[in-house]
N, C-alpha and C positions, 0 to 999 in steps of 0.2 A: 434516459439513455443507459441502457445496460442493468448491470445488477452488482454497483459499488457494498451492497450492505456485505454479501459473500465474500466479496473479493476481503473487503475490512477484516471479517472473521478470520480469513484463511492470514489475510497479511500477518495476524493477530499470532495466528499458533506457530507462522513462520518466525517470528523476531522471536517468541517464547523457545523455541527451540535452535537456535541461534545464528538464523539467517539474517545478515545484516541490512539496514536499508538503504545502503547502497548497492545489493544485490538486484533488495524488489523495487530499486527504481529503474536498475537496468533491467528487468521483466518488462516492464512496463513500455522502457524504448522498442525493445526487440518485439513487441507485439503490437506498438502503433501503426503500422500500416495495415497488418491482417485486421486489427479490432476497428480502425477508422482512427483519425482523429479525435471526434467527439468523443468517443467514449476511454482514450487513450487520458482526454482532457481530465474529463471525470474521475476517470482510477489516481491521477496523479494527485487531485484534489481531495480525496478522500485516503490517499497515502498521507498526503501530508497531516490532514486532519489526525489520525491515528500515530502516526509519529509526535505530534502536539501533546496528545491525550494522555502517552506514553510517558513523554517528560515531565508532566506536570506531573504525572501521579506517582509516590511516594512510592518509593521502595521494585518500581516498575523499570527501570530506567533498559533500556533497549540495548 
């Protein structure tokens, strides 16, 4: 469903640059119905994974 790896990247250079992720989670709403559900499912699942990834690693904190 979709192409979560992109999106991951891009979420990546947006928090690096200091888009909050309560920004890209409201992305995310505002484009669940054009993108479908399913894949609304997915980006949100693969948000969350990258905001995990994000805390856990030293010196990364978002």
């Amino acid at each position: 469903m979709g192409e979560t790896a992109f999106m991951t990247i891009h979420a990546g250079y947006a928090l690096n640059i200091g888009v909050s992720e309560e920004e890209l989670k409201e992305v995310i709403s505002m484009v669940t119905v054009p993108a479908g559900f399913p894949r609304a499912i997915a980006a949100s699942q693969a948000l969350s994974e990258l905001f995990t990834e994000r805390r856990a690693a030293p010196g990364k904190q978002p």
